[in-house]
N, C-alpha and C positions, 0 to 999 in steps of 0.2 A: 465402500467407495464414497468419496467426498461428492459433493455438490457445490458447484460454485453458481454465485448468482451475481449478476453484474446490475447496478443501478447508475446511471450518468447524470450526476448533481454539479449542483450550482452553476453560476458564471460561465465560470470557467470548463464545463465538459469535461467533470473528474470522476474519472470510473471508481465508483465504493464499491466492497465486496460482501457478500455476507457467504462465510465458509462452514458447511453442514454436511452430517452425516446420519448416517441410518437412524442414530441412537437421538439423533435430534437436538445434541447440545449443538452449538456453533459458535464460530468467531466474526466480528466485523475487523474488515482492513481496510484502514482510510477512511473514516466515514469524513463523508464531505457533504453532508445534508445540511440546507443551505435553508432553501424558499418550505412553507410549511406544508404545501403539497407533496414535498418528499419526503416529510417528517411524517407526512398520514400512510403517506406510498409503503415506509419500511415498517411503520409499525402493523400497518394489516400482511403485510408478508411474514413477519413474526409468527403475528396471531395465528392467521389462515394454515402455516405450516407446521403450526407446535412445537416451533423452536426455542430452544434453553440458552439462550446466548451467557459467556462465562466468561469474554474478555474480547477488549480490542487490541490492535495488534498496527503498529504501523510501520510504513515504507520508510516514511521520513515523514517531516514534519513541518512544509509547509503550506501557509494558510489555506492553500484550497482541499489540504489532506486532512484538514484537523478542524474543516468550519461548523462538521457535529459531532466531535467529540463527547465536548460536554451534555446534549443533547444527549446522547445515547449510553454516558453514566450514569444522569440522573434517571433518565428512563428505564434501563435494565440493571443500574448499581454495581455496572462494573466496570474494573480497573482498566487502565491505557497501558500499553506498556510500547518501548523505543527505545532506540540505540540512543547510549546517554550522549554522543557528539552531538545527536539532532535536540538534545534539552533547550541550548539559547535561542530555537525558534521557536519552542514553546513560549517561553519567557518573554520573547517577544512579539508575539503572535497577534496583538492588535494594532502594534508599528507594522509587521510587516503587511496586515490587511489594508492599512488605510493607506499603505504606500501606494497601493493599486486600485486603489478609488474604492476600499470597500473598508464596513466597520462591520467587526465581528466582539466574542463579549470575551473577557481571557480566560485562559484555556489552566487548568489547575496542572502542578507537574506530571511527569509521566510519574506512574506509580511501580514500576517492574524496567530495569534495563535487560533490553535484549542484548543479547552476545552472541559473534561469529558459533556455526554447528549447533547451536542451542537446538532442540525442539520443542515446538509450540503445540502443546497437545489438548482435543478438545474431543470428547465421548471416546472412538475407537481409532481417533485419525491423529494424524502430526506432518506436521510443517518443518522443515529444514530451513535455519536461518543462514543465510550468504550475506557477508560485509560487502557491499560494492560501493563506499565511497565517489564523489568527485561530481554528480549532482547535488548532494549534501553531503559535509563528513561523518554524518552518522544511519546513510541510506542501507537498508534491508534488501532484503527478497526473498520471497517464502517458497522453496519449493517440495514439490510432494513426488517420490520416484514412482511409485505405485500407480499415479492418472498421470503421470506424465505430465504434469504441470507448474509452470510456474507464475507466481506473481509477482511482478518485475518494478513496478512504481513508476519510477521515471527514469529510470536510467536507461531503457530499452524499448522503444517505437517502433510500430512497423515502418518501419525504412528512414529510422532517423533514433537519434540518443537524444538525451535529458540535455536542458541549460547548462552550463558550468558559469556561465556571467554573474551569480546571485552569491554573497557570503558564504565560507565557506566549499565555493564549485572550484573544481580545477579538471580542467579536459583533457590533459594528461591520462592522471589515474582515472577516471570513466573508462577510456579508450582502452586503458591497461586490464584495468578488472574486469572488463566488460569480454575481452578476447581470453583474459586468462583463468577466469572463474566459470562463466555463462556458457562460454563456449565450447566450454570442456562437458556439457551437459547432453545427453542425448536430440541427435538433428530433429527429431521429432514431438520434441518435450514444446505442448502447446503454451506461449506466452501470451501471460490477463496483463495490460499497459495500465499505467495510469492514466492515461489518455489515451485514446482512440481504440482501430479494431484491433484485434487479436491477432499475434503472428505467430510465427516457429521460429523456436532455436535455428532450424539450417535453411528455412528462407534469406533469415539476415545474416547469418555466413557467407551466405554467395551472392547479396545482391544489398543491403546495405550500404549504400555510397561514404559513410565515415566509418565503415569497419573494412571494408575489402581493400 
């Protein structure tokens, strides 16, 4: 059985993940370690749990999803990987910080493109990748059938969806993939946000104000 761990960095209140299992390898998603007390935060979580971290894995790619990437290559030596549409916020990932009053250092490319069905596999566990477009063109979401979980990034809130105003967004397809991929998932398959708390697939079925 996986373990999910939620940590809520930087500025911005962006939920990073560290995804572990029995065997004790794991993945980070999103790392968004920011200020250096969160930089102490995750690495004694590491420590303390004797975890094998073997890759990061992201939603999408921007800057408040990626402001410890590099942090957490040089630290564990391992690779980024993201759907190649989200590559030009890479590339540009210190314009897009300083656009919002923030300077972060540049982010090297992603080294592995995800792709729709892939599996992200880490000790005895694996992740289902879902294309959901139209918060970024190249957004993710991992899900796992077995815990009945998904992690959703930004394209799914409790009681609210992702931006579409930002390069790239188009609220159209959010709207679309969001009813015709997500929704198609079991009512009870629990949603990790990139912001805020945690919902259900069939809470926001029936009570989501831009989905119902």
């Amino acid at each position: 059985m996986i373990k999910i761990e939620k940590f809520v960095v930087n500025p911005l209140g962006e939920n990073s993940f560290v995804i572990s299992d029995d065997t004790g390898e794991c993945i980070f998603i999103d790392p968004g370690f920011f200020y250096n007390e969160e930089k102490d935060e995750i690495r004694s979580y590491i420590a303390e749990n004797n975890l094998n971290p073997v890759k990061i894995t992201n939603t999408h790619c921007h800057f408040d999803h990626i402001m410890g990437v590099e942090f957490i290559r040089q630290e564990y030596g391992i690779p980024l990987q993201a759907h190649a549409d989200d590559a030009f916020w890479i590339e540009r990932a210190e314009e897009q910080a300083n656009r919002f009053g923030f300077e972060i250092n540049p982010v090297r490319p992603i080294d592995a493109f995800l792709v729709e069905n892939e599996k992200i596999k880490f000790g005895n566990s694996e992740l289902e990748v879902i294309h959901i477009p139209g918060h970024t063109p190249g957004h993710v979401v991992f899900y796992n059938k077995e815990a009945e979980v998904l992690i959703a990034g930004d394209v799914l809130f409790y009681g609210s969806i992702g931006r579409t105003d930002l390069p790239g967004g188009n609220h159209n397809d959010l709207i679309s993939n969001i009813k015709n991929k997500l929704f198609d998932l079991p009512d009870n398959t629990k949603v990790y946000c990139g912001h805020g708390p945690e919902t259900t697939i069939g809470f926001e079925k029936s009570t989501n104000p831009f989905l119902t």
